[in-house]
N, C-alpha and C positions, 0 to 999 in steps of 0.2 A: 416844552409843553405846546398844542396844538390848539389854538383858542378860536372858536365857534361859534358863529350865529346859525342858530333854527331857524328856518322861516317856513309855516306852515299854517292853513287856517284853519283846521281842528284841533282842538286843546288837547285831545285824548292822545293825538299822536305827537303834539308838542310837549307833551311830558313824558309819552315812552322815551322818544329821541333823549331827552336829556338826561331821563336818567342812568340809559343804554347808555351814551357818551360819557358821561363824568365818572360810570362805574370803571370805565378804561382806560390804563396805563397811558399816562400823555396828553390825555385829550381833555379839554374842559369848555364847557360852553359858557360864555361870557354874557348871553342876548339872546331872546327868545321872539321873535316876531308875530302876531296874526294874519301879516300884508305884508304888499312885498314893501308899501311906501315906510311902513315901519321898520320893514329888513334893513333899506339905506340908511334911515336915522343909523340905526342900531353899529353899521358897520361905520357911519362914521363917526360914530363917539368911538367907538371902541378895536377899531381897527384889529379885526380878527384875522386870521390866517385863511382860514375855509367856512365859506358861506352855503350852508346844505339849504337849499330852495327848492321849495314847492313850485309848482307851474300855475296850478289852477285856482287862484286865491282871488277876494274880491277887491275892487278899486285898483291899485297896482298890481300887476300879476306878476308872474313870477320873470317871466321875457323881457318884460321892460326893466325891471328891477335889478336883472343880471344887465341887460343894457348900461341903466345907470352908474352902477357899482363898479362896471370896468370902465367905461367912461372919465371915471372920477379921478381911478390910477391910486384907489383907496388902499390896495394890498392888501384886497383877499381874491382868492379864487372861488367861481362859482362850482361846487357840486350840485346839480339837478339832483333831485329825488322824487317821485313823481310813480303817479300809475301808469301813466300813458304811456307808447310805446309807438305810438304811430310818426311816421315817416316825417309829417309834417311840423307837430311838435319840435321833436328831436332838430329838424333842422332850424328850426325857429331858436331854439336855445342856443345851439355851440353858435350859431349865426351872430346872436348874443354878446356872447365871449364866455359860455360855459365850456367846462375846461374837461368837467364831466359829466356822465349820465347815466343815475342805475334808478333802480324800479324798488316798489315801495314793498314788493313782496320778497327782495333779496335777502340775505340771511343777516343773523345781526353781525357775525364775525366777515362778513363781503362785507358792509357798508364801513365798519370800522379799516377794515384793510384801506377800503376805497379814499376815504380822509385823508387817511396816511399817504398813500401814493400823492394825489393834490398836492399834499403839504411837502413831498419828497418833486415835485415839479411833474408828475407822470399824471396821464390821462386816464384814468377808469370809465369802462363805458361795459355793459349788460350787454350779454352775449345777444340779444333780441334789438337792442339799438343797435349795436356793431351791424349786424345783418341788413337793417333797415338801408343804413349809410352807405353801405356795397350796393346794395340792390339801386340806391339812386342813383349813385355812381356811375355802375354798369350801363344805368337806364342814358344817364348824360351823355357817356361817351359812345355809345353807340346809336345814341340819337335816333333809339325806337319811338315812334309817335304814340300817343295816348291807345289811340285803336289798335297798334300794333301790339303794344303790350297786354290788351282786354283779349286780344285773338290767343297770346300766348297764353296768358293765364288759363284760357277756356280749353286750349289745347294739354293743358299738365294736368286737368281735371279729366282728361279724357275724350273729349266731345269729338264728334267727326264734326265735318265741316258745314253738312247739313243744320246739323244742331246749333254751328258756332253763327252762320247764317240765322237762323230764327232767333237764336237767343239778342244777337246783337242787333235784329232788323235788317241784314243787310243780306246781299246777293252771295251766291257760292262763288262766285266768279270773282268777289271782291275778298269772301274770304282765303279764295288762293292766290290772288294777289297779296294781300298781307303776309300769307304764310312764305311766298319767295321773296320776299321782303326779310323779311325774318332771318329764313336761314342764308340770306346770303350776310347779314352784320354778323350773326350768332357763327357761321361757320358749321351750322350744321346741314345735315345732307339728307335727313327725316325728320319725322315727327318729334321719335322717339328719343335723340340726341337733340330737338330745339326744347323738349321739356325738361332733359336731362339740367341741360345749359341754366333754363331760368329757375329749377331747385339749388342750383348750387350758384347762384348768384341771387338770392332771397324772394324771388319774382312769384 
């Protein structure tokens, strides 16, 4: 049996969660939280397997909470559960010691898999986090600059360089300096291959 703490700060969704979970083969939730400062109590009376965590909760939120929690060395792992989707989040959590990350709009048989995996030691993460984590990734090791990446992005929407100049305030002469910036980390040899490059690295 896979024993659970909730931790979310709407009741509506604190009761779908539960009662979704306890209707499922293996799973029971033990602890139902509003905060994350009550998620800790919660996981240390009762030392649960998988702690499903909200992020945007009042007083303790959810970042800290998952800080705490593994901190403690309580034995449970953090699942995130969460709307957000943004780059920053996402790194703020697993930075944490979240183990996982799906989105609150996932389906109810993906979040019950997701549990499961946690509780089998495997990481689940939402194909839209997954993508996030690459793209910063990409962004680390290739040590694009903030501007350089605003250039590319403006370049996969299309813009000539005229445009990508006005838009960002800056000179053409600066935006083709960034652009041979670009394609000399990206490896690409046009336009049309540096926009290729940051769609398929989430950019």
């Amino acid at each position: 049996m896979i024993r659970i703490v909730v931790a979310d700060d709407h009741a509506v969704v604190r009761q779908g969660l539960t009662g979704l979970l306890d209707d499922a083969d293996g799973l029971t939730v033990v602890g139902v939280a509003a905060d994350g400062g009550e998620a800790i109590a919660l996981v240390r009376e009762h030392r649960p397997d998988v702690v499903l965590m909200d992020l945007q909760m009042p007083g303790t939120d959810g970042v800290e909470a998952t800080r705490a929690i593994v901190a403690e060395r309580l034995g449970a792992e953090v699942l995130v559960l969460t709307s957000f989707s943004d780059q920053a989040r996402i790194h703020a959590a697993i930075d944490a010691g979240a183990v996982g990350y799906l989105l609150k709009d996932a389906e109810p048989a993906d979040l019950i898999a997701g549990i499961r995996a946690v509780a089998r030691g495997e990481s689940p993460l939402d194909p839209r986090a997954a993508r996030q984590l690459i793209a910063a990734r990409a962004e680390r090791d290739l040590e694009l600059s903030p501007r350089e990446i605003e250039v590319l992005r403006l370049v996969v929407e299309g813009l000539l360089n005229k445009q990508i100049a006005q838009r960002l305030g800056i000179s053409e002469r600066t935006v083709k300096a960034h652009l041979t910036s670009i394609f000399q980390r990206t490896g690409a040899t046009d336009r049309t291959q540096a926009a290729l490059w940051a769609q398929r690295h989430g950019l």
